[in-house]
C-alpha angles and dihedrals in degrees: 000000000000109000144187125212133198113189127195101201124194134182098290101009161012146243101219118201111177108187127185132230087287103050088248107145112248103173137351116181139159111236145174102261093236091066102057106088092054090044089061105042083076092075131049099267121209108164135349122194128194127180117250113256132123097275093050088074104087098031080049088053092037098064110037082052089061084046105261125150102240117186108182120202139215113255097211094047089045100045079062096055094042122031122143134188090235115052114182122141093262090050098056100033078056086047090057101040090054091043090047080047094053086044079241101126111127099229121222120198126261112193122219129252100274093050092049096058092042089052095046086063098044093049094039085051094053099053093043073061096050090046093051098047084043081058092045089052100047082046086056081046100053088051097044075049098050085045077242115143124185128239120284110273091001104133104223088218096049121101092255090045092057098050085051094056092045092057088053079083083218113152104207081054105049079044085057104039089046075060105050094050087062089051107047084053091061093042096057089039088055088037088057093047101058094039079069100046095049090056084058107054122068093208092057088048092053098046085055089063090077110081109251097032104099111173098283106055082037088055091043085053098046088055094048101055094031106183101018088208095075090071119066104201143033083231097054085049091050083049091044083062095047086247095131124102111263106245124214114184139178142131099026085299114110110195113192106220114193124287115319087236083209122133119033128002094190094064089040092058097046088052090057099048093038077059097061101052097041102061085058071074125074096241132143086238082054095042081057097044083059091050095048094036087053096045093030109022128251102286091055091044092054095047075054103047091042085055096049085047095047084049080055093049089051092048098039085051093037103043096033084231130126123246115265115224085207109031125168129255104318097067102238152048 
């Protein structure tokens, strides 16, 4: 019997239903993640759909790695195709396995190998960052807190600022700053790390043409697309980052909100902060980041300006070619 399986996994386990052609239930069963893959090789597989969450990773790997054929969805694109009054494991895992049968479930990526381990750095690296300016801030808070202000132009991170704050003889801050030593350690190993790896890569080389991408955001980009041929468009990748104008229409009116903010964060944030380093440069994306910021204001100007850079980053990677400082028509490279 050919059979098609939707599967909603949890931390520990997973609510199995197997249908036939016909969408007639053959088997639904809970069952310890682990067995899964051995449970199904007893029918004719054709397909088997999961939704997209953390514990999905290793059954997803599981699996592909027995040959089955694995589609992941998107929870938030399913759960609009198929929401039901009443939610309960069987019912969803029933939900997937009819939408991976009628060829309807909303995919979501799942990167190789290689990206996801690339992906896993960047994005390590970025939160050792975060921590560390969290540290620095509760640091600025103990001393508003003692009534104690630095010196005039000494910068409280520099060598000479951190021997000033150890001499303060506070405790919170000698526990931060212990902290942040171990953490600035990490920070430069994995720095290290990736500035290897993006000398490496031609993708990444590419990417640090454009002005405003040094190694590590074209590294973080090159982690978040992946392959750049799965999306057909610059504007579906710009869609892919949330940095597409929200649309409301009805009656014939159609009104544009501000960006969707949906996909990936990540991009969306390396776009921002690639923006504001590359309108210090005279470029035609710059010259329009003036005349938006002047009509519009400066936050709008630089959405603007992180959603022409990540169209350059599309046609660079697409097309193998560098970025152009001073490209034709089109307005980038």
């Amino acid at each position: 019997m050919s059979a098609y399986v939707g599967l909603d996994v949890h931390k520990d386990s997973a609510f199995v239903t197997v249908l036939d052609q016909d969408g007639r239930v053959a088997v639904q069963r809970k069952l310890p993640n682990e067995h899964v893959p051995s449970f199904l090789e007893k029918f004719n597989v054709l397909k088997v759909g999961l939704e997209a969450s953390t514990h999905v990773v290793p059954l997803y790997r599981a699996l592909v790695g027995r040959g089955f054929r694995v589609e992941v969805s998107h929870p938030k694109k399913t759960r609009y195709i198929a929401e039901s009054r009443i939610k309960s494991d069987r019912v969803d895992s029933r939900a997937i396995a009819e939408l991976v049968r009628l060829d309807a479930l909303p995919q979501s990526y799942m990167p190789p190998p290689d990206i996801a381990a690339l992906r896993e750095k960047v994005r390590r690296r970025a939160f050792l960052v975060r921590e560390r300016a969290k540290l620095k801030t509760k640091i600025r808070g103990v001393l508003a807190y003692e009534g104690v202000k630095p010196s005039e132009g000494l910068g409280l991170f520099t060598r000479k600022g951190v021997d000033w704050l150890r001499s303060l003889g506070l405790e919170p801050i000698d526990c931060y700053l212990r902290v942040i030593m171990v953490l600035n350690g990490e920070i430069r190993r994995l720095s290290r790390e990736l500035r290897g790896l993006a000398g490496l890569d031609e993708d990444v080389r590419l990417l640090m043409t454009i002005p405003g991408l040094g190694y590590y955001l074209a590294l973080l980009v090159k982690a978040e697309i992946g392959d750049v041929k799965r999306f057909r468009s610059g504007d579906h990748l710009c869609s892919y980052a949330g940095l597409v104008p929200s649309t409301y229409s009805s009656g014939g009116v159609t009104r544009h909100g501000g960006i969707t903010r949906e996909g990936s964060r990540w991009l969306r944030w390396a776009m921002v902060e690639a923006a504001m380093t590359h309108v210090k440069y005279d470029t035609s994306i710059t010259r329009s980041y003036h005349w938006i910021a002047e009509k519009r204001g400066r936050k709008t100007a630089i959405v603007a300006t992180a959603r022409r850079l990540l169209l350059a980053c599309y046609s660079v990677l697409k097309n193998r070619r560098r970025f152009r400082p001073f490209p034709s028509r089109s307005g980038f490279a």
